[in-house]
N, C-alpha and C positions, 0 to 999 in steps of 0.2 A: 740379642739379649732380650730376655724377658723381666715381667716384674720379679719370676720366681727363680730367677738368676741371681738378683740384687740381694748381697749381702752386706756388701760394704759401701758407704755414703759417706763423702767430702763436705763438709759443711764450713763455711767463711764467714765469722763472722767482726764484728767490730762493735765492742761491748757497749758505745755511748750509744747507739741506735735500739729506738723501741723499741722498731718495728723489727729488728732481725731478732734481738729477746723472743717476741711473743711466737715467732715462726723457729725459733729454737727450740720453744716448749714442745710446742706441736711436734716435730720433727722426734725429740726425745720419747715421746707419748706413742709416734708407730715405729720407734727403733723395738720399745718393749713386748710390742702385739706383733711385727712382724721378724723377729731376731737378726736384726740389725746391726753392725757395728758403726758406731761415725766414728769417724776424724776428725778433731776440729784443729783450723788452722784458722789464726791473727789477722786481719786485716785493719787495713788504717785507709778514712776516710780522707783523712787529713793528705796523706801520703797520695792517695787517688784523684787527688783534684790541684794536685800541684801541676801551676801554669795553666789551672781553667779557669774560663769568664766565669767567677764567680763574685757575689760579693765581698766585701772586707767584715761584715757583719758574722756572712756564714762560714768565710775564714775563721776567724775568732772562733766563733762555734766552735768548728772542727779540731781547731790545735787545742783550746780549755778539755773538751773530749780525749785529747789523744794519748792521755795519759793511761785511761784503761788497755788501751790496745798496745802498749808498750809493756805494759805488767805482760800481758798474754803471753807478749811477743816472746818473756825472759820463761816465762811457765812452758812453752810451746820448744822449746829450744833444750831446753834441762829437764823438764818432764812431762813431757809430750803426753802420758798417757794419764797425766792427773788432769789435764787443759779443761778437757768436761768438768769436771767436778770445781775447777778456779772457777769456769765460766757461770757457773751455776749459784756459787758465792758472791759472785763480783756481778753477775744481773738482779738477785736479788736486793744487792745493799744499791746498788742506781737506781733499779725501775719499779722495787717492790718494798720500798722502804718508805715512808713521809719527808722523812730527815734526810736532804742530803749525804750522798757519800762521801765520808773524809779520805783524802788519800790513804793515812795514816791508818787508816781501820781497814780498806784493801787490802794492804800491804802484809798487816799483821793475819788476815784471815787467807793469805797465800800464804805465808809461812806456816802456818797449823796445815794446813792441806797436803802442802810438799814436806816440811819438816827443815826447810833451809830458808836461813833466817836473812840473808845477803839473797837471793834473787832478785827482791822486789827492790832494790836500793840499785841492784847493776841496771835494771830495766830504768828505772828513774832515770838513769845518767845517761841512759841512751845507748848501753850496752850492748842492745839488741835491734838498734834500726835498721841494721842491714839485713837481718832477718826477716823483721815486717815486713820490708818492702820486699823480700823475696816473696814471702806468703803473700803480701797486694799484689803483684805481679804475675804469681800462677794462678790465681780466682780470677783475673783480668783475660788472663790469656786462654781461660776453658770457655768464658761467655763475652768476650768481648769489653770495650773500653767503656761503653757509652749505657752502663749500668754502675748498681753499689753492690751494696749486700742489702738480706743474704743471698748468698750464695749455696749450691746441694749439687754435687758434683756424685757422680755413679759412672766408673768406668772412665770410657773418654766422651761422656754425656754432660750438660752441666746446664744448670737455670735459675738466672735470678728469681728471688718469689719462693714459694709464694706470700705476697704480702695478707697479714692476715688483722682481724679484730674483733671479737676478741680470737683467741686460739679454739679452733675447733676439738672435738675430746671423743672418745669411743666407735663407733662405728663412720661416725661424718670425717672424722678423722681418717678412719682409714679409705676410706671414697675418695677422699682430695690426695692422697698419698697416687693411690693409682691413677687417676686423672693427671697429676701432674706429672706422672712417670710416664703416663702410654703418650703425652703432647710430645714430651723432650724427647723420643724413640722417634719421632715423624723429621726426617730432615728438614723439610721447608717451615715446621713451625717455629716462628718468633715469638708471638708477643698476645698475651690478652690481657684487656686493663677497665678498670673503669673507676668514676672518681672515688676518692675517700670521704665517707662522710657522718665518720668518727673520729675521735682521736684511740691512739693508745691504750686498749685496756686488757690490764695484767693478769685481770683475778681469775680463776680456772676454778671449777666446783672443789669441794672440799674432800679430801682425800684423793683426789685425780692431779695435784701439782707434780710434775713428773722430775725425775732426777736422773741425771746419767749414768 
């Protein structure tokens, strides 16, 4: 397989993380320049680190978080092919808003998307955890246990990352697009990292915020 094989891409994500948001953008940004299709499928963080040495602090974290990835989870299940378009409402009102996100206002802007006004209320009640954890389970199973998201799965190819800050945009965009496809085509490649030494940042120039 080559890059100009690649049509279709798997992407995992779990809507309480920045840093999978801002690597969304991006990812959305060379779906449109290079004609792309993604998938996206639910993950839970929460769900991924049950029974690890973690603390009770970033437990808490996880499970206060784990309500977006449960909405997904009921979106991904009943209308799999609106999920982009949930995921794009439900990172903007988390990551791209001042004012915390209300459940309630999630909820109501999954129902204008899909046009079904009970999804977001079965996903509440936990309707769909056994879906999540299907979707946590096969993002696990393409790169391994001892990662999060995101996740960008092509084929039977898959790699966490890239972690990004801010989100690269037009041609650099597409540079890191191939660079991170020709790494995951190399069997023996794992891993390139180096610290982070930014936080989180959303904003993308004006007119380039991308949309699925």
């Amino acid at each position: 397989m080559s890059i100009d094989d690649i049509r279709d891409v798997d992407f995992w994500f779990d809507p309480s993380c920045p840093w999978t948001w801002i690597t969304s953008r991006w990812l959305v940004s060379v779906a449109q320049c290079r004609s792309l299709s993604i998938t996206w499928h639910p993950y839970s963080l929460l769900f991924a680190n049950e029974g690890a040495d973690i603390s009770q602090e970033y437990r808490d974290h996880l499970a206060h978080g784990s309500v977006w990835s449960r909405l997904c989870a009921g979106v991904y299940e009943q209308y799999p092919d609106l999920l982009g378009q949930c995921y794009t409402r439900i990172g903007q009102m988390i990551h791209g808003s001042e004012q915390p996100a209300q459940v309630a206002q999630v909820v109501a802007a999954i129902a204008e998307v899909t046009g079904d006004a009970q999804v977001g209320q079965r996903a509440l009640d936990g309707g769909y955890d056994e879906v999540l954890r299907q979707q946590t389970q096969a993002g696990r199973a393409l790169v391994g246990t001892d990662v999060g998201v995101p996740i960008i799965g092509f084929g039977d190819r898959g790699i966490f990352g890239p972690v990004l800050s801010p989100a690269p945009t037009g041609q650099q965009a597409l540079r890191l697009w191939d660079a991170v496809v020709n790494a995951t085509m190399i069997d023996g490649f794992y891993e390139l990292k180096r610290t982070r030494t930014v936080p989180p940042i959303f904003a993308v120039p004006e007119g380039q915020s991308p949309q699925p």
